[in-house]
BAFI-3210 file (N, C-alpha, C; in Angstrom, 3 decimals, decimal comma, padded with zeros to 6 digits):
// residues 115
n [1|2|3|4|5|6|7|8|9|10|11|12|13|14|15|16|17|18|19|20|21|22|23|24|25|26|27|28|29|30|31|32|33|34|35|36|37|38|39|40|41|42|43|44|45|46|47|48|49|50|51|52|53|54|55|56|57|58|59|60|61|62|63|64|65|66|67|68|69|70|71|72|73|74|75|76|77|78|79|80|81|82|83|84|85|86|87|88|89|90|91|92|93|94|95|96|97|98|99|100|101|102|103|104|105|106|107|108|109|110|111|112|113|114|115]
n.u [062,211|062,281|060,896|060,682|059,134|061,211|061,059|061,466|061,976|063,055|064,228|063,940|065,948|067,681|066,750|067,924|070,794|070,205|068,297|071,217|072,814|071,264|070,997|073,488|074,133|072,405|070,052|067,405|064,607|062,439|059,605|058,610|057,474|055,697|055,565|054,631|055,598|054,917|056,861|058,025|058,680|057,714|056,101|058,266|057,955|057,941|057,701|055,029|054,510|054,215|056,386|056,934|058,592|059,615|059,003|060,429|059,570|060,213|059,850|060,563|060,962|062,125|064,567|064,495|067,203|068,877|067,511|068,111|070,442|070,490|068,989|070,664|073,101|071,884|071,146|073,790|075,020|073,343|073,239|071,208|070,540|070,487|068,805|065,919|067,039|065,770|063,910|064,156|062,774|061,704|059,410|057,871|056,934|053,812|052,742|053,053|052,562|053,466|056,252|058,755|060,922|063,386|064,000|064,150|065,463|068,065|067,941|068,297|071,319|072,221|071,875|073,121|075,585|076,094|076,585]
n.v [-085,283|-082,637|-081,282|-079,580|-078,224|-077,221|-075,188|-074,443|-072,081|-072,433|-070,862|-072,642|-073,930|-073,728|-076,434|-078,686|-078,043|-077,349|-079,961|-081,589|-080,023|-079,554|-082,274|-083,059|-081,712|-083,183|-083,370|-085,812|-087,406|-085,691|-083,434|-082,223|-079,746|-077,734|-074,495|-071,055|-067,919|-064,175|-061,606|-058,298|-056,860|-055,844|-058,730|-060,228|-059,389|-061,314|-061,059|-060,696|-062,555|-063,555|-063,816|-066,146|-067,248|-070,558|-072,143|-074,243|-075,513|-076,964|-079,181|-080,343|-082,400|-081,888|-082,420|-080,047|-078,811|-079,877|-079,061|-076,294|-076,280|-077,109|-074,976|-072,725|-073,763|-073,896|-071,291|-069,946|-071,675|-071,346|-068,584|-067,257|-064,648|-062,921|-061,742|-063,466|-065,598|-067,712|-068,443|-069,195|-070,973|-072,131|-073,925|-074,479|-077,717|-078,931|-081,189|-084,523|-087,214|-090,445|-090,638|-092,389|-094,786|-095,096|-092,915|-091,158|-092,502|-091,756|-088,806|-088,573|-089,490|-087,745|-085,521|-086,626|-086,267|-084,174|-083,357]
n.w [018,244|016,089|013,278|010,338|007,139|004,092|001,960|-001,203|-004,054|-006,818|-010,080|-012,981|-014,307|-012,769|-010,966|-011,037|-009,778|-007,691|-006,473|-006,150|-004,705|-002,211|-001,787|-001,053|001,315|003,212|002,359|001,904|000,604|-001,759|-002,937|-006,160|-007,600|-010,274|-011,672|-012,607|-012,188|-010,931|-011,136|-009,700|-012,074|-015,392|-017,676|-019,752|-023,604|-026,268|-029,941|-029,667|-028,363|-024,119|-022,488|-019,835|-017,132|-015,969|-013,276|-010,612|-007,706|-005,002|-002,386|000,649|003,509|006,648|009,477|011,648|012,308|010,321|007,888|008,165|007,677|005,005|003,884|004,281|002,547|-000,256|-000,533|-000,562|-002,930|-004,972|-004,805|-004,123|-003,525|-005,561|-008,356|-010,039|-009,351|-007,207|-004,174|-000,683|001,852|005,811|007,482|010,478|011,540|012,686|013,402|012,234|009,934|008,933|007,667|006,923|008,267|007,601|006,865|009,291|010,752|008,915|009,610|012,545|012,490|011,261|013,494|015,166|014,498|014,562|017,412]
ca.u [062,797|061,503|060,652|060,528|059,134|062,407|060,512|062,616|061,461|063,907|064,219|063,421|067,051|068,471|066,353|068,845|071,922|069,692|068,587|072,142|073,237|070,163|071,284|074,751|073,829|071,812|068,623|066,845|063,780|061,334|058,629|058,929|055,981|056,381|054,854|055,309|055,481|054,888|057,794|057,637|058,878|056,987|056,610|059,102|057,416|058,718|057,243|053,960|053,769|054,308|057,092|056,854|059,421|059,242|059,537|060,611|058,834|061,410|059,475|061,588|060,357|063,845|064,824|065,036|068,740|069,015|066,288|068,746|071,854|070,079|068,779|071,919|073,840|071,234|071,683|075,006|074,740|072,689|072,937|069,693|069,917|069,989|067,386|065,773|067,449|064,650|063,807|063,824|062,280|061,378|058,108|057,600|055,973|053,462|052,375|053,531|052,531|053,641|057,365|059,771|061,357|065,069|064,357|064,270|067,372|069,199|068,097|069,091|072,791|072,562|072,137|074,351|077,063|076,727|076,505]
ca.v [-084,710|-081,532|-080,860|-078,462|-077,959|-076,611|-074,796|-074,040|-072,235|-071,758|-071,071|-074,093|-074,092|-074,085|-077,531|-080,034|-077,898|-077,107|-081,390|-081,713|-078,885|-080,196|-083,905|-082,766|-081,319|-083,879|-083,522|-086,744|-087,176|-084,125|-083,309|-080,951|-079,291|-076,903|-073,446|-069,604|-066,557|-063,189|-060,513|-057,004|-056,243|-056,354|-060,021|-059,804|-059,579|-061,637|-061,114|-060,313|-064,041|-063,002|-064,933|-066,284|-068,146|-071,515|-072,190|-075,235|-075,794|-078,022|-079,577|-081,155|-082,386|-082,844|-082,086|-078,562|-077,945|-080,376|-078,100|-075,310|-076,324|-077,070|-073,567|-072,392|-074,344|-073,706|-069,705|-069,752|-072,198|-070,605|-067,141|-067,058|-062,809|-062,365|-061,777|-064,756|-067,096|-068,165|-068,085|-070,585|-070,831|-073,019|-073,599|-075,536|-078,924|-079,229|-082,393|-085,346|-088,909|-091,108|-090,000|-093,544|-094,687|-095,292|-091,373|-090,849|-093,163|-091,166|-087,598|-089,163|-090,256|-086,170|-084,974|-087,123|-086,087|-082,390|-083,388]
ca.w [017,056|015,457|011,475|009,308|005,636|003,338|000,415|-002,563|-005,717|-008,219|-012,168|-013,376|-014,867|-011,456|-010,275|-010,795|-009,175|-006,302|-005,902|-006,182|-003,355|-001,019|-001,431|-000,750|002,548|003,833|002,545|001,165|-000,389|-002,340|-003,942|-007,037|-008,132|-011,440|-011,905|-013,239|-010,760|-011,108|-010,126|-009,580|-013,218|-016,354|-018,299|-021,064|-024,879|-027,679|-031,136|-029,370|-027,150|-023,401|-021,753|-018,064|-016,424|-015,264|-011,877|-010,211|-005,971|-004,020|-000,593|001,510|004,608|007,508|010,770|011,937|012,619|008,750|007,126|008,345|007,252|003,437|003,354|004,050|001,479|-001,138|-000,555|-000,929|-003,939|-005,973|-004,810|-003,902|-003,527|-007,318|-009,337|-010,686|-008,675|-006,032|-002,294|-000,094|003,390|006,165|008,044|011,611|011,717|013,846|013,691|011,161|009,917|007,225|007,696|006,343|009,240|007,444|006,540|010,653|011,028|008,603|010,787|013,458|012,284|010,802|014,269|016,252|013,699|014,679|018,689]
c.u [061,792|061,873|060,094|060,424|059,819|061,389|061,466|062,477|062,636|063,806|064,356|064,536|067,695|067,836|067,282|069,965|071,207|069,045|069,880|072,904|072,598|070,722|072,727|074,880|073,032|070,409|067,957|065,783|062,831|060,181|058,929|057,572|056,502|055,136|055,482|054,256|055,195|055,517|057,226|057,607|057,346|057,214|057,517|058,003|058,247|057,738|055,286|053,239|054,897|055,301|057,544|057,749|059,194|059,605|059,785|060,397|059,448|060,734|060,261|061,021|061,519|063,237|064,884|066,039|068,921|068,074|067,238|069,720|071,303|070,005|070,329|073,111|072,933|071,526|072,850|075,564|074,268|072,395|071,651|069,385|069,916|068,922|066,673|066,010|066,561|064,372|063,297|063,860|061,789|060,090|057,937|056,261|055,301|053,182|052,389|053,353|052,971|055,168|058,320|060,786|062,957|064,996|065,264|065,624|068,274|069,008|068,403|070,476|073,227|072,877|072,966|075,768|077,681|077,000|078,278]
c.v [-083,734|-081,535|-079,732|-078,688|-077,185|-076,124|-074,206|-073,707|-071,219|-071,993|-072,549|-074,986|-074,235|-075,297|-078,264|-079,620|-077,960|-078,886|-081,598|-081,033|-079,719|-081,509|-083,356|-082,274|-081,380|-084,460|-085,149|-086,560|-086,178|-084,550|-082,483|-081,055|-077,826|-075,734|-072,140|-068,653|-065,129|-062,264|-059,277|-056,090|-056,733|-057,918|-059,257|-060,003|-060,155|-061,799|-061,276|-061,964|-063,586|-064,337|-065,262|-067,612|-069,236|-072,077|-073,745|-074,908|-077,034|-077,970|-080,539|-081,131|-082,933|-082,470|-081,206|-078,068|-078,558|-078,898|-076,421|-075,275|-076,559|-075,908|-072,741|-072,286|-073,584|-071,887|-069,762|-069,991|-071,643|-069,229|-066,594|-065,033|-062,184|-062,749|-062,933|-066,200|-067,479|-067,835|-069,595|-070,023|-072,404|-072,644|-074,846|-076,379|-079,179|-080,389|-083,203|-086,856|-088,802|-090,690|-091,423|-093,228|-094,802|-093,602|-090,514|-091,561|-091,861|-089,289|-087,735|-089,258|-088,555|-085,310|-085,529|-086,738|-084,380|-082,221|-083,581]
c.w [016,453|013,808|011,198|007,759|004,708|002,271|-000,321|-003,766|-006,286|-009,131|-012,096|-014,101|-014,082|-010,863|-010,280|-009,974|-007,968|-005,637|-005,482|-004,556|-002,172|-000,597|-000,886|000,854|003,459|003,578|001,894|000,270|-000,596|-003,059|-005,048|-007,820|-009,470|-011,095|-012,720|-011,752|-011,446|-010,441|-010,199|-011,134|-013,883|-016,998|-019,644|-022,578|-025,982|-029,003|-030,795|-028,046|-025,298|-022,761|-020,320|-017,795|-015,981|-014,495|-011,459|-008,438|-005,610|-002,991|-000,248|003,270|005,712|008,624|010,849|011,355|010,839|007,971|006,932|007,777|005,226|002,773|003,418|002,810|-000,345|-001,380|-001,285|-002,378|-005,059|-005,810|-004,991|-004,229|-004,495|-007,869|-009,829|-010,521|-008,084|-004,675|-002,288|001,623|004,009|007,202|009,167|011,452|012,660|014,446|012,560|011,285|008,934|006,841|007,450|007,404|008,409|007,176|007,980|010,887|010,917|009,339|012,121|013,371|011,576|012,161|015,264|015,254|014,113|016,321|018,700]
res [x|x|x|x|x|x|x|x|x|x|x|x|x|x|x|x|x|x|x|x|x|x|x|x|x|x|x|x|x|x|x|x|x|x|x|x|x|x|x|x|x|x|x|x|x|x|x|x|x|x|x|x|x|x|x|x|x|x|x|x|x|x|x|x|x|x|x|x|x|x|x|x|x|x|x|x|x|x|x|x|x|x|x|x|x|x|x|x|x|x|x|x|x|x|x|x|x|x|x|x|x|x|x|x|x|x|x|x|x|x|x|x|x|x|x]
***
């Protein structure tokens, strides 16, 4: 079985639809790590205090072809290709411990469902 790391940073206002989407399309358990990004625009100014977005970092650690079908869903979901919405990518596992074997069950019972 092959893995892949799902990364997922969206507005920080989109985290819960995007758990929601992910769990919905197989994914199980995450990490979520918080931050602020810097786009191509200027930061916005309010009354002279500089205001930066707050990001929400979705890791998700699946199966390949799973990892694939999340990103997918999540695009679509949250219209990833607008502004502000997020990006999400995946990155090959090369080598993995410490992985909860009912996690492996349930990628298992994901890919015999698509066979």
């Amino acid at each position: 079985m092959k893995f892949s790391v799902l990364v997922a940073v969206v507005n920080e206002e989109l985290e819960d639809k995007a758990i929601d989407v992910a769990r919905k399309s197989g994914a199980g358990g995450l990490t979520i790590l918080h931050g602020a990004g810097i786009g191509l625009k200027e930061k916005k100014i309010f009354f002279g205090l500089t205001y930066e977005g707050r990001e929400s970092i979705l890791v998700f650690v699946l199966e390949r072809k799973l990892a694939y079908k999340v990103l997918k869903a999540l695009n679509k979901e949250l219209e990833l290709e607008k502004e502000d919405h997020g990006i999400a990518f995946t990155i090959p596992i090369e080598h993995l411990a410490g992985i909860n074997k009912e996690e492996l069950l349930k990628f298992q019972h994901e890919i015999e469902g698509d066979i």
